[in-house]
C-alpha positions in Angstrom: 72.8 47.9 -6.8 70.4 46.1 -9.3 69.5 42.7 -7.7 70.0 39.9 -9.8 67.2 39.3 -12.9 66.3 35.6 -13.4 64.5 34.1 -16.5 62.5 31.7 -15.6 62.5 28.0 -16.9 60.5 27.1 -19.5 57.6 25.6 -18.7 57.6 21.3 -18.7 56.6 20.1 -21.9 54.8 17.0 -20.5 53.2 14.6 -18.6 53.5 11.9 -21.1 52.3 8.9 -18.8 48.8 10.4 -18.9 46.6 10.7 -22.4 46.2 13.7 -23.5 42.4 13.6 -22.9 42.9 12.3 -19.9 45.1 15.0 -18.2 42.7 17.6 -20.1 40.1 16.4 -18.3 41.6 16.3 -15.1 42.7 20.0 -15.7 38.9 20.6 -16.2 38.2 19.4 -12.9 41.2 20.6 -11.0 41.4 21.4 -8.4 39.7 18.6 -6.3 40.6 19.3 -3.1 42.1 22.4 -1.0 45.0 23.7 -2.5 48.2 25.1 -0.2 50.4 28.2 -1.1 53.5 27.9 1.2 54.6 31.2 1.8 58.4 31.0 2.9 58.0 33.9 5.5 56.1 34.3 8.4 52.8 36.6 8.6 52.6 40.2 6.9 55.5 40.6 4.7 55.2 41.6 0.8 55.1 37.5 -0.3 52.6 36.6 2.5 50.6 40.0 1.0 50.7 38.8 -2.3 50.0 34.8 -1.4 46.8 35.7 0.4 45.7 37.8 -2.4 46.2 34.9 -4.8 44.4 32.6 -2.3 41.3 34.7 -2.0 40.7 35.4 -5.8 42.2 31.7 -7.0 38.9 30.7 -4.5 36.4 32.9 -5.7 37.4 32.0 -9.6 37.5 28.0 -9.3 35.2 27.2 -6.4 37.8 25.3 -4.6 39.8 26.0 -1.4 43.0 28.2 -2.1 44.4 28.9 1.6 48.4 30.2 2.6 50.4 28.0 5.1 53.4 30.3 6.2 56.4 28.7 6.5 59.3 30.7 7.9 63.0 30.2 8.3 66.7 29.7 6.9 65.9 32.5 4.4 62.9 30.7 3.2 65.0 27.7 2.4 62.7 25.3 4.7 59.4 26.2 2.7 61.1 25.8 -0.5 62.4 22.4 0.6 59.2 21.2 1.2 57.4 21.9 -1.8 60.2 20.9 -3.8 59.2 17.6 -2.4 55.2 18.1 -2.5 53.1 15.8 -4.8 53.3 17.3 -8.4 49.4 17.6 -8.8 48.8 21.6 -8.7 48.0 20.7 -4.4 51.2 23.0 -3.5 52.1 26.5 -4.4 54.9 28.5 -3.9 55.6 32.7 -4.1 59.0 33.0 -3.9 61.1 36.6 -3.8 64.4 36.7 -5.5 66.3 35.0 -2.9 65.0 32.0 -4.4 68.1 32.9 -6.7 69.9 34.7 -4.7 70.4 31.9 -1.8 72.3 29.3 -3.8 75.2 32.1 -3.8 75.0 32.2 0.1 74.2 28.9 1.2 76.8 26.1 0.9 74.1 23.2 0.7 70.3 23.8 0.1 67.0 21.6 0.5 66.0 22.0 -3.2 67.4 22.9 -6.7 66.6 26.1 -8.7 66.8 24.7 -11.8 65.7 21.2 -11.4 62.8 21.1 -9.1 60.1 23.9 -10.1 57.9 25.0 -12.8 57.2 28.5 -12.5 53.2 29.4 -13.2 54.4 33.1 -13.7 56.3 36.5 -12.3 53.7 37.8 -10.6 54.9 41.3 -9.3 58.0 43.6 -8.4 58.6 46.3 -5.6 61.1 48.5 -4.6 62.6 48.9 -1.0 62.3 51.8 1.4 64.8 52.9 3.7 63.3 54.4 6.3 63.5 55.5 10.1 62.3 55.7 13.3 61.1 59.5 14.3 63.3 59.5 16.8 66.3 59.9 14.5 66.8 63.5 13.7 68.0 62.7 10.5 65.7 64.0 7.3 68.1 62.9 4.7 69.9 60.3 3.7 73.1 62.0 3.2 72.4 62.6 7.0 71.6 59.1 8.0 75.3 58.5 6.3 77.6 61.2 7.8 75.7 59.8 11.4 76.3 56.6 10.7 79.6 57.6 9.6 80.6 59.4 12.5 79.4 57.0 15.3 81.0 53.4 13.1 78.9 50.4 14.7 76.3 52.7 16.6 73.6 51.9 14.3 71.5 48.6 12.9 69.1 48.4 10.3 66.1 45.7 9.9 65.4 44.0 7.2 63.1 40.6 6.4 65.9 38.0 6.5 69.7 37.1 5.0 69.8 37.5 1.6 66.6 39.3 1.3 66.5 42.8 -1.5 66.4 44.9 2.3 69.7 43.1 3.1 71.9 43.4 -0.1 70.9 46.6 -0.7 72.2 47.7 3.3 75.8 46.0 2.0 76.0 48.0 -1.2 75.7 51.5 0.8 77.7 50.1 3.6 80.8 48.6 1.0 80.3 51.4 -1.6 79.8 54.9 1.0 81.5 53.4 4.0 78.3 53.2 5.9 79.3 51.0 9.0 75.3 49.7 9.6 75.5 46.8 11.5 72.5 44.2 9.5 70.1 42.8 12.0 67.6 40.2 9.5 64.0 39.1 10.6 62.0 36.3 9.7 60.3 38.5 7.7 58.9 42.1 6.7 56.3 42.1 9.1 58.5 41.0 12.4 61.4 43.6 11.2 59.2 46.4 10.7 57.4 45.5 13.9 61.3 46.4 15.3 61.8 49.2 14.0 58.5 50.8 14.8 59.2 50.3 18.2 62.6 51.8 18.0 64.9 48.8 18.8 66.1 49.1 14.7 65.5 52.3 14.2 66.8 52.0 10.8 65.0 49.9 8.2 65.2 48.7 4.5 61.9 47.1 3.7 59.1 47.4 0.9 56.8 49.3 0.9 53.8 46.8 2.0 55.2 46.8 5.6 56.4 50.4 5.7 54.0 52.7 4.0 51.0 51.8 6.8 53.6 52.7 9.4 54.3 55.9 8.0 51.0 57.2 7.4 50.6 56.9 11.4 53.6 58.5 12.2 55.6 55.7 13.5 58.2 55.5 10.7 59.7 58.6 8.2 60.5 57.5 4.9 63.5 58.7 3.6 64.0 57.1 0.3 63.2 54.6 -2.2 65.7 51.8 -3.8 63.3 52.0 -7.5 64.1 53.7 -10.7 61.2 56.6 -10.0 59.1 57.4 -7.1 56.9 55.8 -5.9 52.7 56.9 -6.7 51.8 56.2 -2.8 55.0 58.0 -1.6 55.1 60.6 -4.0 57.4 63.0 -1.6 59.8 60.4 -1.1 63.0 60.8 -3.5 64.8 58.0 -5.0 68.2 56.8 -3.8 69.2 58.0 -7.1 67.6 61.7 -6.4 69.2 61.8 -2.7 72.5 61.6 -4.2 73.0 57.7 -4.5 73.0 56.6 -8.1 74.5 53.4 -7.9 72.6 51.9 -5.9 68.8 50.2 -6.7 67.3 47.5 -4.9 63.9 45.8 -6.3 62.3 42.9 -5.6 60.4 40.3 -7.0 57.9 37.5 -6.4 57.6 34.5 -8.7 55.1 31.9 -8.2 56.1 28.2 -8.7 54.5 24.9 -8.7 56.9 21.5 -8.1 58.8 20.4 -11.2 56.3 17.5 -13.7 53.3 19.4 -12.3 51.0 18.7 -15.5 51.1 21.2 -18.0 47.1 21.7 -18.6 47.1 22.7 -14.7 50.4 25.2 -15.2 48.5 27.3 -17.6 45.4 27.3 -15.9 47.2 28.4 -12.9 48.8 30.7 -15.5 45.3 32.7 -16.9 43.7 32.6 -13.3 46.5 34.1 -11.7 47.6 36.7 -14.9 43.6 37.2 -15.2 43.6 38.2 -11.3 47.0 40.4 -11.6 45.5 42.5 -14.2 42.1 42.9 -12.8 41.4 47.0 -11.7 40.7 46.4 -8.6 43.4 43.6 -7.8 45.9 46.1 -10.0 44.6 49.4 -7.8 45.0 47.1 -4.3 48.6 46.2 -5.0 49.5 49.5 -6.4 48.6 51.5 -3.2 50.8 48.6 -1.9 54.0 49.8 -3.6 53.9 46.6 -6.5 54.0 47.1 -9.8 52.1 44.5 -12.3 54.2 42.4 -14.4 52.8 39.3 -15.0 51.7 38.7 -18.5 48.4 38.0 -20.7 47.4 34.3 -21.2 49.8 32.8 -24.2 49.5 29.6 -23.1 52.9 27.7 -21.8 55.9 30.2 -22.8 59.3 31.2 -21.3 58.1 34.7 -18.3 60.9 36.8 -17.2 60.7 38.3 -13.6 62.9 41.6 -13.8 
């Protein structure tokens, strides 16, 4: 299953109560006091990953305070509330993951509006999803995990970091489309669902590979496939869903950063080339990369329409 691609609103044209020397100048100085990126998880999940990466390099490049408040809970709904609410000065970020546009399909009501109440800075990254499984489980496949789960309906659980997340939709496709009866068991996040699983309450999970791949490299998890298009570099032996006889179904993930909506536009593309500039430095690129994220974010042009895919 190929979770849902969002374009991203254009960038706000304006913030025409300031002159335009003025709000350049402000840019200049910005920022002038610590700045917040709400993570909408709690601790050690792929968006808290990629928010304390942001916050340590967003630091070192403009001398200010950049520091991560986590803030779990209702499928990151609460966070996102929050900050649709924060002051529009460039004091708040967000990293969201694609439930930002996946929730308003499974929530009747929500704290904030998708299309009214951000502008995005840029797509920062995408991963694919693992399934994977306790050692316990004497299953090396996934064609064996399926005729096990298949022949025990209701036996088996799998973790993943919350309702709506890429770990959950991509557990309903193979249970509606193969008949897998897997009973879903979400997590506040990656980080307390992989914790789960290692200790064999889930042994089944579907997570990325920033919470799984440490975990298997010790031993305490066996990677039987990966949700992407191609393997992965770090996990090399690992076959795709495609490759273990599961075509149809592909589950990536991906994490926007946002800022709320009327944030001036000088401070939008600064946060723009800082965070691009930091994305596509070698040894930012090499750190995420053993992480299982792929680059996408895009070269300085300034304020323009980025796709997260």
């Amino acid at each position: 299953m190929k979770l849902p691609r969002r374009t991203f609103l254009h960038l706000a044209a304006g913030t025409a109560a300031l002159p335009v020397v003025s709000r350049i100048a402000w840019a200049q100085s910005y920022p002038t006091r610590p700045v917040r990126i709400v993570i909408p998880s709690a601790s050690g999940g792929p968006t808290d990953t990629i928010g304390r990466l942001m916050a340590q390099r967003l630091s070192e490049q403009l001398g200010k305070q950049f520091y991560v408040e986590n803030i779990p809970g209702a499928g990151g709904n609460i966070a996102i509330g929050r900050v649709a609410k924060a002051a529009a000065d460039g004091s708040t970020i967000v990293v969201v993951a694609n439930s930002y546009v996946v929730n308003p399909s499974l929530f009747d009501k929500l704290p904030y509006d998708p299309l009214k109440d951000f502008d995005p800075i840029t797509c920062a990254v995408t991963t694919p999803m693992v399934l994977a499984v306790h050692p316990s489980f004497t299953t090396n496949t996934v064609q064996d995990l399926v005729a096990l789960a298949k022949a025990n309906p209701g036996k088996y659980s799998f973790a993943s970091g919350g309702v709506g997340s890429p770990g959950h939709l991509v557990g309903a496709q193979l249970r509606v489309s193969h008949g897998v009866d897997l009973v879903h068991v979400p997590f506040g996040s990656a980080g307390l669902a992989i914790g789960s699983a290692i200790g064999g309450h889930k042994a089944i999970s579907i997570l990325a590979p920033v919470a799984t791949l440490p975990q298997g490299e010790g031993g305490k998890l066996r990677e039987l496939a990966v949700f992407g298009g191609t393997r992965l570099s770090t996990l090399p032996n690992v076959p795709t869903m495609a490759e273990a006889g599961y075509p149809d179904i592909l589950g990536e993930n991906w994490f926007g950063v946002l800022v709320p909506a009327g944030t001036p536009k000088e401070i939008i593309a600064l946060l723009h080339r800082q965070t691009v500039e930091m994305m596509r430095s070698p040894d930012i690129m090499e750190r995420i990369a053993a992480l299982g994220f792929g680059t996408v974010g895009e070269h300085p042009r300034g304020i323009r329409q980025t796709d997260c895919i």
